[in-house]
C-alpha positions as CSV (number, residue, x, y, z in Angstrom):
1,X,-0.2,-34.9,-41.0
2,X,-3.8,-34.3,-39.9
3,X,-2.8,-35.5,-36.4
4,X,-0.2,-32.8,-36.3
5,X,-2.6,-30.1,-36.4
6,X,-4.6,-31.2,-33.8
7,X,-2.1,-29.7,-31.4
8,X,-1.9,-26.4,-33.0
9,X,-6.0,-25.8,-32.7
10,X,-7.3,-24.1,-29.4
11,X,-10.0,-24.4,-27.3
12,X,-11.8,-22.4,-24.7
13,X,-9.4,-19.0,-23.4
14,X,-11.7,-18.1,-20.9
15,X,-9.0,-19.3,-18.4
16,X,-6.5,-16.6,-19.9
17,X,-9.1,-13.8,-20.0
18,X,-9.7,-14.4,-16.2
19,X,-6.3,-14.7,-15.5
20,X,-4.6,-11.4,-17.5
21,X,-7.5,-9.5,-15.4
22,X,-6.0,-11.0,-11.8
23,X,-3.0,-9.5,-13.1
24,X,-4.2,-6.6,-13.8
25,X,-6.3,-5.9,-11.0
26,X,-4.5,-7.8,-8.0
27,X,-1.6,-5.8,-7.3
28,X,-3.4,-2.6,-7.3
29,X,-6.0,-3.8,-5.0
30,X,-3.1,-5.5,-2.6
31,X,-1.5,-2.2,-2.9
32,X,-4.1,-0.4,-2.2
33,X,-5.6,-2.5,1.0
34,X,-1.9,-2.3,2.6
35,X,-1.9,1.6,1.6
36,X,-5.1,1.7,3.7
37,X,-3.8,-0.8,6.6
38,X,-0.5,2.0,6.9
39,X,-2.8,5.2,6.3
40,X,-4.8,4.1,9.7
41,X,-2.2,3.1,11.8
42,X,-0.8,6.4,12.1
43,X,2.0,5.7,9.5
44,X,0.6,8.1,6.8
45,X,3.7,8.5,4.7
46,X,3.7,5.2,4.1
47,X,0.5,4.6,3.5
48,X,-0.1,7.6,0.6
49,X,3.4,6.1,-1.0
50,X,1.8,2.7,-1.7
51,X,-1.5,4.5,-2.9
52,X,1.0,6.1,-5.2
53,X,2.1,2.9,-6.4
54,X,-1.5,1.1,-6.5
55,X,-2.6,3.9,-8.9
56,X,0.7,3.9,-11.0
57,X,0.4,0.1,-11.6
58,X,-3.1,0.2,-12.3
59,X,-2.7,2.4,-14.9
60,X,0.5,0.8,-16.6
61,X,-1.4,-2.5,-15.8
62,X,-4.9,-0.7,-18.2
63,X,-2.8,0.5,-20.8
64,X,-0.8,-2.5,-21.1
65,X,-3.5,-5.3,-20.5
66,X,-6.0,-3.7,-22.5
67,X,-3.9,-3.2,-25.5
68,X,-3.4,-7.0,-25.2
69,X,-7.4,-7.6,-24.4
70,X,-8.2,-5.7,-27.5
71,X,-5.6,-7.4,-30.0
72,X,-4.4,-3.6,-31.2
């Protein structure tokens, strides 16, 4: 019985921590570095649309991963 609960007890989540911030801050950062990469090459459509889409996901990404950070 005691054994059982061995397996239920958890250790260090510093791995997780690290690992919901790469999600949360990777993809914006990608985005935003190809957003650049387009901007400069003279296709600046493209480049604004996935500047767009870094800043959207970053924010869904802050709203979403911080509620979980926090424990609300």
């Amino acid at each position: 019985m005691i054994t059982d609960s061995i397996f239920l007890e958890v250790g260090n989540l510093n791995g997780i921590v690290y690992f919901i911030l790469l999600i949360l801050l990777g993809p914006p950062v990608l985005l935003g570095i190809i957003g650049l990469i387009l901007f400069r090459a003279k296709n600046r459509k493209a480049g604004k649309v996935f500047f767009i889409l870094a800043g959207v996901y970053l924010v869904v990404g802050l709203g979403i991963c911080g509620v979980i950070m926090t424990g609300m």
